[in-house]
C-alpha beads as a LAMMPS data file, in Angstrom:
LAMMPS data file: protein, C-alpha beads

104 atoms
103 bonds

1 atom types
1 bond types

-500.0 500.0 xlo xhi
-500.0 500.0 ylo yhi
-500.0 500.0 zlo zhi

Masses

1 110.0

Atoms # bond

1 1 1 450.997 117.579 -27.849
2 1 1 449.299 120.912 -28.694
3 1 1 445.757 122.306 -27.718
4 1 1 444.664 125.595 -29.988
5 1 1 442.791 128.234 -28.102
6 1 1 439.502 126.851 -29.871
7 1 1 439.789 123.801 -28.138
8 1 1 440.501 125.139 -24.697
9 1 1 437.902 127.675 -24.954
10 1 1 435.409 124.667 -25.761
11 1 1 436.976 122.762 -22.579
12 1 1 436.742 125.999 -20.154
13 1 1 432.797 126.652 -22.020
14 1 1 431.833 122.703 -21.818
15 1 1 433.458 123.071 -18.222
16 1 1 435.623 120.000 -18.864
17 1 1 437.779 119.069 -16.039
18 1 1 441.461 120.690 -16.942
19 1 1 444.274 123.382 -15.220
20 1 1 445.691 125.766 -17.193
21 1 1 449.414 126.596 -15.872
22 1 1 450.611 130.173 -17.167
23 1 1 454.346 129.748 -16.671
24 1 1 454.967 133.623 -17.631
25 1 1 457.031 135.555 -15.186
26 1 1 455.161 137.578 -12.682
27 1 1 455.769 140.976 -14.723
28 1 1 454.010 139.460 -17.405
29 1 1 451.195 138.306 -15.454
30 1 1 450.837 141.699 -14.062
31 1 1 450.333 142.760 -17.522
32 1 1 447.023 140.179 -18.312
33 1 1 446.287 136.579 -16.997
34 1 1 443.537 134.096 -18.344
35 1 1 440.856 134.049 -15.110
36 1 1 441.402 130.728 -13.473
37 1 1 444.964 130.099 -14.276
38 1 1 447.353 128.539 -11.849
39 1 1 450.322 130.937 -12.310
40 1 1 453.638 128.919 -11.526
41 1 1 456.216 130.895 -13.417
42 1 1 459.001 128.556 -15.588
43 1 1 462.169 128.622 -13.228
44 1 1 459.829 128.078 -9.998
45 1 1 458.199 124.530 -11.036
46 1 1 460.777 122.401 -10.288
47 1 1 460.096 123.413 -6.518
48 1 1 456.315 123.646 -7.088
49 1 1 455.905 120.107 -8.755
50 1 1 453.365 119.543 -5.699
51 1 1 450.657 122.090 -6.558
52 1 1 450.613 120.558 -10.293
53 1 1 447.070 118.441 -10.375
54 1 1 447.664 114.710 -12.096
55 1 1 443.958 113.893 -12.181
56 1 1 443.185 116.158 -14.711
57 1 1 444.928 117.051 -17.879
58 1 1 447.202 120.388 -17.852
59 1 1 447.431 122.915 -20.670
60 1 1 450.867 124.655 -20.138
61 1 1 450.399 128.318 -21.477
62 1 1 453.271 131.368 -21.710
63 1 1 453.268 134.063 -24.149
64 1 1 453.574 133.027 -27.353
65 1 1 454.015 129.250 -26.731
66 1 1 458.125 128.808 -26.612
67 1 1 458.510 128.306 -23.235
68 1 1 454.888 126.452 -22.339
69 1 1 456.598 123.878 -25.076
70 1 1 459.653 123.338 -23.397
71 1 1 457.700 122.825 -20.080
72 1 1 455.757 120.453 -21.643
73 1 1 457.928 118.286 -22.860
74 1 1 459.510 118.499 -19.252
75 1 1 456.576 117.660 -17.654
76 1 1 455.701 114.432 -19.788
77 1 1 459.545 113.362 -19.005
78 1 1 459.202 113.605 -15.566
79 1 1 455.665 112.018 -14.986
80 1 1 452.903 113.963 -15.771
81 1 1 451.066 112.452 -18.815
82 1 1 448.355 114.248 -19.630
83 1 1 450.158 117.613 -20.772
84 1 1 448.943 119.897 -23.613
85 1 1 451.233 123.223 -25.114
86 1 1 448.720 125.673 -25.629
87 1 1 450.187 126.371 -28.865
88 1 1 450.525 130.730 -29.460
89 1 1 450.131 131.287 -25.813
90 1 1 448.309 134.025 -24.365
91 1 1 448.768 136.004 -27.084
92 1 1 446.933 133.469 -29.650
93 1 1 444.319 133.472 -26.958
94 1 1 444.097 137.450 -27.000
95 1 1 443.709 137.561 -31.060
96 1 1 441.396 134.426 -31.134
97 1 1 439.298 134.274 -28.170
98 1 1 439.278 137.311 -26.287
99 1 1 440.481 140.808 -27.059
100 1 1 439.941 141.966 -23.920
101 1 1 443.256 140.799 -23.002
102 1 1 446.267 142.970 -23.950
103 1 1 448.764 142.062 -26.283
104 1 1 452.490 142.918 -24.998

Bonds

1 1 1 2
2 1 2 3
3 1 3 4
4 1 4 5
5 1 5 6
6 1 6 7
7 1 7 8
8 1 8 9
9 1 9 10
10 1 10 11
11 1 11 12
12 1 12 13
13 1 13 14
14 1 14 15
15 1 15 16
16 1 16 17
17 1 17 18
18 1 18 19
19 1 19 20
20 1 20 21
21 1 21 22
22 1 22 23
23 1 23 24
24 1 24 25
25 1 25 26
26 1 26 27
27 1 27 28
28 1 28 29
29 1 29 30
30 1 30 31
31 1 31 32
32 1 32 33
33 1 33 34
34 1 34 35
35 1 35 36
36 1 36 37
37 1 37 38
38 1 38 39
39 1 39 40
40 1 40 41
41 1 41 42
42 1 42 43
43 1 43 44
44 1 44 45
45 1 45 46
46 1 46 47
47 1 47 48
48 1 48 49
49 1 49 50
50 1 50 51
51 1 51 52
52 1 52 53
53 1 53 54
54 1 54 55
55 1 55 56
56 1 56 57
57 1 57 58
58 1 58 59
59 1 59 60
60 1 60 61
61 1 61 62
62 1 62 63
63 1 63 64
64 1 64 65
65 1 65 66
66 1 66 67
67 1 67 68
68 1 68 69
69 1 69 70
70 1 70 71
71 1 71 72
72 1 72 73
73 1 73 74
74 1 74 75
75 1 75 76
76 1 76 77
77 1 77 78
78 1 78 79
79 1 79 80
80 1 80 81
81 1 81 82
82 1 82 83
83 1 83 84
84 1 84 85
85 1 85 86
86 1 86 87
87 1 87 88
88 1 88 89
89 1 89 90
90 1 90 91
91 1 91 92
92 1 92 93
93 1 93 94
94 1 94 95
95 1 95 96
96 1 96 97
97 1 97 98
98 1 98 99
99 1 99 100
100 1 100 101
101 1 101 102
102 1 102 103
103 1 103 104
């Protein structure tokens, strides 16, 4: 399932119980990060399953939405059911919601 950036902007403004998990790699975190984010980068989950919240839902987010997707679908495979892609990524969020946020 996908969430747009106009829907978790809404969430984060309506301050809606959710997590947002960047799964970027820590280079591209270094580059811009959405304030609040638990950063868990893609090939470290697996190990950090524990830190991942499961009374709340979780909007995956990466850079353009490629790899949040795969994690997703992980996720929802292996548990978790209340999982959201946030569909364009960072990047969507950086056009869209705030251009404060460089593009890479």
């Amino acid at each position: 399932m996908d969430i747009t950036v106009e829907e978790l902007n809404n969430m984060r403004t309506e301050n809606k119980p959710h997590t947002l998990l960047d799964i970027r790699e820590i280079d591209e975190i270094n580059i811009c990060s959405i304030e609040g984010s638990l950063n868990i980068p893609m090939n470290t989950l697996p190990d950090n399953l524990d830190k991942l919240p499961r009374h709340e839902p979780l909007v995956v987010m990466c850079h353009i939405g490629g790899r949040s997707m795969q994690v997703t679908q992980w996720l929802l495979q292996n548990g978790f059911d209340n999982v959201m892609n946030l569909y364009g990524g960072i990047s969507a969020w950086s056009k869209t919601i705030d251009d404060t946020i460089p593009q890479y």
